[in-house]
N, C-alpha and C positions, 0 to 999 in steps of 0.2 A: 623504291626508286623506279624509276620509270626509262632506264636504258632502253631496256631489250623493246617497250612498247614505242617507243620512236624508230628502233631500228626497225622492227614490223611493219610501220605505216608508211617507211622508206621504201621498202623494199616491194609492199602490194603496190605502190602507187607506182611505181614504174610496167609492174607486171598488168594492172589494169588497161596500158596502152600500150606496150610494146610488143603484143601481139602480130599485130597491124601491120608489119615491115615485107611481109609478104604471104606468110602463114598464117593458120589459127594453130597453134601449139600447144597444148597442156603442159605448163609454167610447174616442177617440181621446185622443193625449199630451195633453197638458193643461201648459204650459209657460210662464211668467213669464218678463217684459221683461231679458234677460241681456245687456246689452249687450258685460259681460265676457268675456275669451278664460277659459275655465278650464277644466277637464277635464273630458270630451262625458260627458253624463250622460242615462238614458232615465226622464224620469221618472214612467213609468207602469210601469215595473219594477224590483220586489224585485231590490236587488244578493246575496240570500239563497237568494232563489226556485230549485227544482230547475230544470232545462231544459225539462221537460214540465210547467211551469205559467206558462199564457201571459200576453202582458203585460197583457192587459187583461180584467178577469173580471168578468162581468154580472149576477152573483146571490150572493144572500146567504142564507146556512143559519145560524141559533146552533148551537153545537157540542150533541149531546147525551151530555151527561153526563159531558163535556172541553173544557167552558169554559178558557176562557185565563186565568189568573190572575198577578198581577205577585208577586215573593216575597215574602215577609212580611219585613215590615224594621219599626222604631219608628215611632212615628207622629213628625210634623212637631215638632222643636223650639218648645218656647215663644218662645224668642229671636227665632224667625224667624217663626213665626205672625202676629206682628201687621203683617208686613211682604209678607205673602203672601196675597191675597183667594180665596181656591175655592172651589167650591160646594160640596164635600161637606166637613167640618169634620172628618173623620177621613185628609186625607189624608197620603196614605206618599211617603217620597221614594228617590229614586235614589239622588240625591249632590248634595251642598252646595258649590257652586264661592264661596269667594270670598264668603261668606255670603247667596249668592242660590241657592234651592234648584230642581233637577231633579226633578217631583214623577213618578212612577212612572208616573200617569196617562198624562204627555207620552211617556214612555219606551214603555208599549205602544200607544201610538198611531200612533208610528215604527217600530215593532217586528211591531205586529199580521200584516202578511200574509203573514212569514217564517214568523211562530209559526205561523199557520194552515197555513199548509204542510208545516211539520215535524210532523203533527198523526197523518202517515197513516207515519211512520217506526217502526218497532218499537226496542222498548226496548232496550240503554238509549242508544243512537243517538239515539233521541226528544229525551230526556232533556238528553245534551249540547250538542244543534242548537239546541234552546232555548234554553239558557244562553249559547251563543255569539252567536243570533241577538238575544238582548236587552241582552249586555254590549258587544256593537257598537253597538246604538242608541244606548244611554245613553251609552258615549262621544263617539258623532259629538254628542247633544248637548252635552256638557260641549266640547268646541270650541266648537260654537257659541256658548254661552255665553264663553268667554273671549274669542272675537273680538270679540264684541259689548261684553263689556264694557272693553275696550281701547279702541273703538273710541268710545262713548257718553265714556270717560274723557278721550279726545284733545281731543272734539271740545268739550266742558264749560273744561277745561283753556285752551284758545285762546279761550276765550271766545265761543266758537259752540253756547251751548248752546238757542237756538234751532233750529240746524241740527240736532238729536237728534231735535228735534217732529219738524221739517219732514221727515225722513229717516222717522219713523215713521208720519206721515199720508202719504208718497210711498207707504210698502208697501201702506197697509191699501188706497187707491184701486187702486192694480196690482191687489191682491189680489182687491177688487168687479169692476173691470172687466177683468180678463184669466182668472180661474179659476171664481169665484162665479158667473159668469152663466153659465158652459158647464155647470157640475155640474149648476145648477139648467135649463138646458136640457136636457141628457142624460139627467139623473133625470124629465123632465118635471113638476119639483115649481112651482107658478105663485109663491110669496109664499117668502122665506127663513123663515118661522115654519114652514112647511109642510115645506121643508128639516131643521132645525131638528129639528121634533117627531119626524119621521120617524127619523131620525139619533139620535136619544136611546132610543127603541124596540129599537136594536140596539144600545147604549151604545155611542155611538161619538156625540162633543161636536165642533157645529162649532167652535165658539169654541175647540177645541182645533189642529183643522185648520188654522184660520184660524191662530192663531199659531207654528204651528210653519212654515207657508210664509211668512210676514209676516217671520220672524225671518231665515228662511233666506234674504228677498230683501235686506235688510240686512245681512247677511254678503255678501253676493255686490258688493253696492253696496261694503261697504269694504275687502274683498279686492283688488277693481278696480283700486280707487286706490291700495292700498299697493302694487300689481305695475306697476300701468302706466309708470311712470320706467323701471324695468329692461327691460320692452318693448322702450322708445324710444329706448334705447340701441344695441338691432340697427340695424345698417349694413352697406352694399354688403359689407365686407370681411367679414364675420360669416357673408354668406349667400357669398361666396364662398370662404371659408375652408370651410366645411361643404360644399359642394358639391363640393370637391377630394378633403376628408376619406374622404366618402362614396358612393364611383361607383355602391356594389351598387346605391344604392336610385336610380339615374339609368340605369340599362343599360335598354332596351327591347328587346327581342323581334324577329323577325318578326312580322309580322301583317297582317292584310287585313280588312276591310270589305265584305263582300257580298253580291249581290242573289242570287236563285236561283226559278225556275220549271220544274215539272219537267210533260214531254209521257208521258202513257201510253200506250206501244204500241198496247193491249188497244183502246183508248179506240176506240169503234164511231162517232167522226166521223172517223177516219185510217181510208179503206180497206187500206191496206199501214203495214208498219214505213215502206216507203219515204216512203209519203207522211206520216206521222208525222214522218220528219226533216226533210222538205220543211218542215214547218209549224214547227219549232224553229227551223229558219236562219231562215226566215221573220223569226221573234220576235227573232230576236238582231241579224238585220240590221233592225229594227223598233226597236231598242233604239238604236244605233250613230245612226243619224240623229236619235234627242232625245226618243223618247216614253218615257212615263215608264214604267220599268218596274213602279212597285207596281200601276199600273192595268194593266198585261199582264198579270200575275201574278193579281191581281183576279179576269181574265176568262177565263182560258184555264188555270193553273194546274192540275193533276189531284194534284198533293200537297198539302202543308198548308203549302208558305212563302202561300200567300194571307190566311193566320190571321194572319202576323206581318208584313204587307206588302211580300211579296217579298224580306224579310229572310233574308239564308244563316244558317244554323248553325256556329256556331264563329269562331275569329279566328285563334289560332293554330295552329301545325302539330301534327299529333296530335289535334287538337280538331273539327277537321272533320268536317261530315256531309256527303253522304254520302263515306267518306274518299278514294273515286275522282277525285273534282273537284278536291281539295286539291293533287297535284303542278302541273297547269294553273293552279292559279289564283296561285299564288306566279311564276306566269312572266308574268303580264297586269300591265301598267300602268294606271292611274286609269284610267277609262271604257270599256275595252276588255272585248269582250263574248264570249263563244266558246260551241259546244256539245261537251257530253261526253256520249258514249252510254253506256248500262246495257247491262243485260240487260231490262228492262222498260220501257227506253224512256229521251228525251235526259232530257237538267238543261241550260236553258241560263243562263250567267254569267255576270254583270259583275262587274268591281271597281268598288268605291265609291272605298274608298283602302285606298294600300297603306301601311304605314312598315315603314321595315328596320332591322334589325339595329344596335345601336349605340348609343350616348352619347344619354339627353336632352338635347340643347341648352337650355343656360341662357336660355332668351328670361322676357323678365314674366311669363308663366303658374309656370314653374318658381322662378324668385324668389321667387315670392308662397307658390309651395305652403312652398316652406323656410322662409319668413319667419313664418309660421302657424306650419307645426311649432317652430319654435326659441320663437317668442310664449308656446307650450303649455306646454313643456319650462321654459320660465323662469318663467314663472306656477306653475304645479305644485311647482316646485323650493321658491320664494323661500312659497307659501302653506303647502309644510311646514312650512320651515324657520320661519315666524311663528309658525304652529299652536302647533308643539313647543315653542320657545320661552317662549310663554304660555301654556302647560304647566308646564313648568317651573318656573315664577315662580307661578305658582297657587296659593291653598292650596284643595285637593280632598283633600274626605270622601265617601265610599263607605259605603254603609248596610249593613249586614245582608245575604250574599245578592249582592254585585255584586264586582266585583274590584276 
């Protein structure tokens, strides 16, 4: 299912321009009230985006002379016109779910910072990255629209159609108060007209933004509910059954935990190597009685674990810096402290902790982690298998131009 990658390309497409309002900013995620388990989504990045275009972009250029254009498809149905308010009177659609239409507009708005990126691709790669990065968009909406409209139909049905309002005044407040104030903080735009004017300058429509995140937190809200039963049905035997199933992802390692301080020979307060180790045992017998070693480390330190508070390099075996220290330090128990000499001088070590080799023990932390995974796995599963379904059952038209 393709939610979370339409909320993403929502949400970069606004950040790609609204920069611009007076500041350059660095645009942090930007994330709506989700109480749902559903599948982790980053939603300040294109699910489309190359790997060298990063998640959050602070400026905005109009293309020259490669503007982005949606394909030319028929303009809007008469039928459906009168049931359809836009601003511009010539607008084009995507696809007709259901006789409620996906107008192009929405489509590259979701779409926008894919397109912009496939912008610098040579032909005819360009070409097809485009067509795929817009006929994913326009799909993930046309889900959303069938959830929604399943979901508005249920709730109408049972005679709650109050609760359609009240679900659509829940989003637009989230909307105000979790998104709308950080843009317009980050943009340092002061009044949403200000927003607003600015954002239309680059054609890019809040009131487009605004409903494409409004919609998507309404999907989210009734996904929720249709997955939660199946949730709640995980039980002790479910996460033990799976726990049996699956040892790989329960085996742990060797590994250690460790402090590290290193004495440099050279160092012109040691008059000899000798007394240079003098001052190491020192430290380590210093250590051994309760002081703390990030503040030895601190003060005496001649390498750079001071930068990471006395923190060692590496965990497990192979991984070790430097890899001299690694045989000793798998031989030391919790708080045991020892020195290892170089050639340029000691490292001296504690263990923080050790764990060995073996089975993660099923305690509550482990339970919990399975019980999450399994949450995910059955949310994701059962939000397909809805999706598809009311797919299915749908009648979807496709314009001109789209698949």
């Amino acid at each position: 299912m393709s939610m979370g990658r339409l909320m993403g390309s929502a949400l970069i497409a606004f950040c790609l321009t609204a920069c611009g309002c007076a500041a350059q900013p660095r645009f942090g995620p930007v994330d709506g009230v989700s109480p749902v388990q559903l599948p982790p989504r980053n939603p300040m990045q294109s699910a489309d985006a190359p790997p060298d275009v990063p998640p959050s972009v602070t400026r905005f250029q109009k293309p020259e002379g490669d503007a982005i254009k949606p394909p030319e498809v028929p303009p809007l149905p008469e039928a459906t016109q009168a049931n359809y308010v836009v601003g511009e009177p010539a607008a084009r659609v995507g696809a007709i779910v259901n006789n409620q239409v996906v107008l192009n507009e929405e489509v590259l708005a979701a779409a926008y910072p894919g397109l912009m990126a496939a912008r610098d691709l040579p032909e005819p790669d360009r070409t097809q990255k485009r067509a795929e990065i817009w006929n994913q968009a326009l799909n993930a909406l046309i889900e959303r629209e069938v959830v929604l409209q399943d979901a508005f139909a249920k709730l109408e049905k049972a005679g709650k159609k109050t609760a359609v309002e009240k679900l659509k005044q829940e989003a637009g407040e989230q909307f105000e108060k979790t998104v709308l104030r950080q843009w317009m903080k980050a943009g340092n735009c002061k009044t949403q007209e200000e927003l607003r004017d600015f954002l239309k300058k680059q054609g890019v429509s809040l009131e487009m933004q605004r409903r494409l995140w409004e919609r998507h937190y309404m999907v989210e809200q009734y996904l929720h509910a249709r997955v939660h039963p199946f949730i709640e049905e995980i039980g002790p035997q479910q996460i033990f059954d799976y726990y049996d199933k699956h040892p790989e992802e329960f085996h742990r390692p060797d590994s250690v935990q460790w402090q590290d301080l290193f004495i440099l020979t050279s160092n012109k307060r040691y008059a000899t190597p000798a007394a240079a180790r003098r001052f190491a045992e020192e430290l380590a017998e210093r250590a051994r009685n309760g002081e703390d070693f990030a503040k030895l480390a601190e003060q005496f330190d001649d390498g750079d674990s001071s930068f990471r508070k006395g923190e060692g390099i590496g965990a497990k075996r192979g991984e070790i810096k430097p890899p001299e220290v690694e045989s000793l330090l798998f031989q030391l128990n919790d708080g045991e402290t020892a020195v290892v000499a170089l050639e340029r001088g000691f490292h001296v070590i504690r263990v923080v902790h050790r764990e060995y080799e073996g089975p993660t023990p099923l305690d509550e932390k482990t339970q919990k982690q399975i019980k999450e995974k399994l949450a995910n796995e059955i949310a994701e599963t059962e939000m397909k298998r809805l999706v598809n379904k009311l797919k299915h059952d749908a009648i979807i038209v496709y314009n001109k131009g789209e698949n």
